[in-house]
Phi, psi and omega in degrees: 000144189257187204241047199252146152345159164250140087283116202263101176261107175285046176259142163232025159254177188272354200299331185275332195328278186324296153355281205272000179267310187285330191280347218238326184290293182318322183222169204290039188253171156250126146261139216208096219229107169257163159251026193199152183281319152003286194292310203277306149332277181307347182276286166337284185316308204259349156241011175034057207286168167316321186205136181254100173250168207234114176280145179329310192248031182309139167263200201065270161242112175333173173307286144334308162317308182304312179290324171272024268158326173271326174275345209268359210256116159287000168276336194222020157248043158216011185263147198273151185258113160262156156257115198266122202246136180284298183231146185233114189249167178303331181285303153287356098337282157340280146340308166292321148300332181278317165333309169128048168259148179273334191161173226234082171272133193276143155284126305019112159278156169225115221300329177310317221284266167329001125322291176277343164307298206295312184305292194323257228277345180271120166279089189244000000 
């Protein structure tokens, strides 16, 4: 392991991939890519990455299920959670925040928009 950021992307679709593959180039970070929340969980646990995003709807275990199951851990219940959200309503923002999510990347991703998120939640 290098001693560069961790960023853990839990998606199985293709679409963010690429994004967070270029942005992960710009900057000083390791990307780190599950296709299940399963996966994207055990992956946590066993490397404790800096920052986690999620897409909303990962199967096995949703997002929500992965954050809470992550806040409940004292090694990872302090790495910040984004959501990669299609649709997001106030009752679902909601929801997510009581899970222990931090915040909310909207669909369409757009490379500016994870830019400025990783720059939030990353200590880089």
């Amino acid at each position: 392991m290098s001693s560069r950021p961790v960023v853990l992307l839990v998606d199985h679709r293709p679409e963010s991939k690429p994004i967070f593959q270029q942005v992960a180039e710009k900057f000083p970070f390791e990307l780190l890519v599950a296709e299940d929340g399963q996966a994207g969980f055990d992956i946590a646990m066993e490397v404790v990455p800096d920052l986690i995003v999620i897409r909303q709807d990962i199967p096995i275990l949703n997002a929500q299920s992965v954050s809470v199951l992550l806040k409940q851990s004292a090694e990872t219940d302090k790495i910040p959670i984004m959501v990669l959200c299609s649709r997001l309503s106030q009752e679902e923002k909601e929801k997510f925040q009581d899970a222990g999510c931090n915040d909310c990347i909207k669909e369409p991703v757009e490379i500016d928009v994870v830019i400025a998120k990783i720059k939030e939640w990353l200590p880089l």
